[in-house]
C-alpha positions in Angstrom: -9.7 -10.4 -14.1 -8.6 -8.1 -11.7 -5.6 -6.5 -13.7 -8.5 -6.1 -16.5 -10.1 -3.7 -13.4 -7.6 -1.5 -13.9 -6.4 0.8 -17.3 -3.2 1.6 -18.3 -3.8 5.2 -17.1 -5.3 3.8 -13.8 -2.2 1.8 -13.1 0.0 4.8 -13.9 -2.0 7.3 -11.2 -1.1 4.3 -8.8 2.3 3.8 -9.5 2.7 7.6 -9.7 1.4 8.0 -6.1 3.9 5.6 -5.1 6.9 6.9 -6.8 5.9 10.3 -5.4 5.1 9.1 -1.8 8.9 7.4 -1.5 10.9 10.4 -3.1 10.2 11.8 0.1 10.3 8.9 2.6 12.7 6.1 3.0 9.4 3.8 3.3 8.5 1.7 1.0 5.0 1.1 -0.6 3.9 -1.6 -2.2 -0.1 -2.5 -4.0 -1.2 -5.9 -4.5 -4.3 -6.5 -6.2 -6.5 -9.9 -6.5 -9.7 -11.2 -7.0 -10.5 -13.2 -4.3 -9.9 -13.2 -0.6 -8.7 -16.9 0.3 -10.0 -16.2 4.3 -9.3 -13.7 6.4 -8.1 -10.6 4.8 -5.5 -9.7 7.6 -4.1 -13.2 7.5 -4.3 -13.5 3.5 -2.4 -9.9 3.7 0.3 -10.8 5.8 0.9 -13.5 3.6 1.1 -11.6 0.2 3.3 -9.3 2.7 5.9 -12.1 3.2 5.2 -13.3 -0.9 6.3 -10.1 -1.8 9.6 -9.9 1.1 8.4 -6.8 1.9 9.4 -7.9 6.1 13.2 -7.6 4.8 13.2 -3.8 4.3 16.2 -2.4 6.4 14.0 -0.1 8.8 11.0 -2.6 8.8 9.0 0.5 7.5 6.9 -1.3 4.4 3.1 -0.4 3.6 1.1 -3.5 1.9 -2.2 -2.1 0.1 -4.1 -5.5 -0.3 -7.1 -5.7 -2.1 -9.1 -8.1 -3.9 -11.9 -6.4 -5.7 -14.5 -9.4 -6.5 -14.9 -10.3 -2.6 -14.8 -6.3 -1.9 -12.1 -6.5 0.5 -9.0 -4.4 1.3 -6.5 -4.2 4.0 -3.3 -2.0 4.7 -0.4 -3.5 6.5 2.4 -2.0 8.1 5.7 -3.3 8.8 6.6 -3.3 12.6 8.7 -0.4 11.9 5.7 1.6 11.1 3.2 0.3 13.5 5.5 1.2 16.6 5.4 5.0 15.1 2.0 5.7 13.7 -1.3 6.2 15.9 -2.6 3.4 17.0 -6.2 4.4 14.8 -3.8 5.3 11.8 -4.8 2.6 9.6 -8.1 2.4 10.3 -8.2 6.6 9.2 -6.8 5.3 6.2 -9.1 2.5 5.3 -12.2 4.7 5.9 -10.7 7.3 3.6 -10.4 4.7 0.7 -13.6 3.4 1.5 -15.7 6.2 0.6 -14.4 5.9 -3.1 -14.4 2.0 -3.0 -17.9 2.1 -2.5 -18.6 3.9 -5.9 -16.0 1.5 -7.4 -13.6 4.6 -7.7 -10.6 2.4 -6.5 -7.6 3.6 -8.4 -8.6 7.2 -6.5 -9.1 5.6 -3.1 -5.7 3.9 -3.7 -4.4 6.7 -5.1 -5.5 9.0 -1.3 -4.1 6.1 0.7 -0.8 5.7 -0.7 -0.8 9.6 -0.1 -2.3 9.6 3.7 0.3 6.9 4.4 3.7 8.6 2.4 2.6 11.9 4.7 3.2 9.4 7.7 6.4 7.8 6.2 7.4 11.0 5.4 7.6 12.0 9.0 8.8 9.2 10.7 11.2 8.0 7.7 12.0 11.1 6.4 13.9 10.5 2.7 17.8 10.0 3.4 19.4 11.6 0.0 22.8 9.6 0.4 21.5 6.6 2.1 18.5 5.9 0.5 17.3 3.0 -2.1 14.6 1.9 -3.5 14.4 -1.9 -1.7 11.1 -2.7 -3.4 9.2 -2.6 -6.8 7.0 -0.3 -7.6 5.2 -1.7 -9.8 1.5 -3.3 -8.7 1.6 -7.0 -8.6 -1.5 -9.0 -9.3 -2.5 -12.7 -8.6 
């Protein structure tokens, strides 16, 4: 059900935002999509987070867009590499951001604006090393 929730096109924009957001930060991003929450959306999260081995990035700077659509929750999760950079509200600035176009069910835009609001962020703290740098994670959306 919820890869049906998203097109071909709308998958594209996502993946697009991605690709675009790491050519110019050595931060990864990553979007996992579900339909049902099993508990708390932090906890269920960080355990898609560890699914997916995004923990074993070499600067601990991975971004985990969680979202399952039929319980209408989301979460964003940084690595520890991230969170000891970003505001401490940074997240949270994020989420309501998304939000606004969750509510009318535009999700691949409100995806799409927090993949971007978060690559700005990457971008400064983990600026894009051209000699250095590889792509350590898919970035493709994963579903379950």
């Amino acid at each position: 059900m919820a890869e049906k929730l998203f097109s071909k096109a709308d998958r594209d924009i996502i993946i697009g935002a991605i690709r675009n957001a790491e050519k110019k930060t050595s931060g990864e991003i990553q979007v996992h999509i579900e339909n049902h929450c099993k508990g708390d959306v932090l906890d269920r999260a960080a355990e898609v987070f560890e699914k997916l081995k995004m923990h074993k990035t070499a600067q601990r700077n991975a971004v985990l867009f969680y979202l399952a659509v039929l319980d209408h929750k989301f979460a964003i999760l940084g690595d520890a590499g991230i969170n000891q950079v970003v505001p401490k509200d940074f997240w949270e600035n994020i989420k309501e951001e998304m939000l606004v176009h969750f509510k009318t069910k535009a999700y691949t835009e409100g995806l799409r604006i927090g993949i971007e609001m978060s690559g700005k962020q990457l971008q400064q703290h983990f600026p894009y090393d051209h000699e250095g740098d590889i792509n350590e994670l898919p970035d493709e959306i994963s579903f379950e």
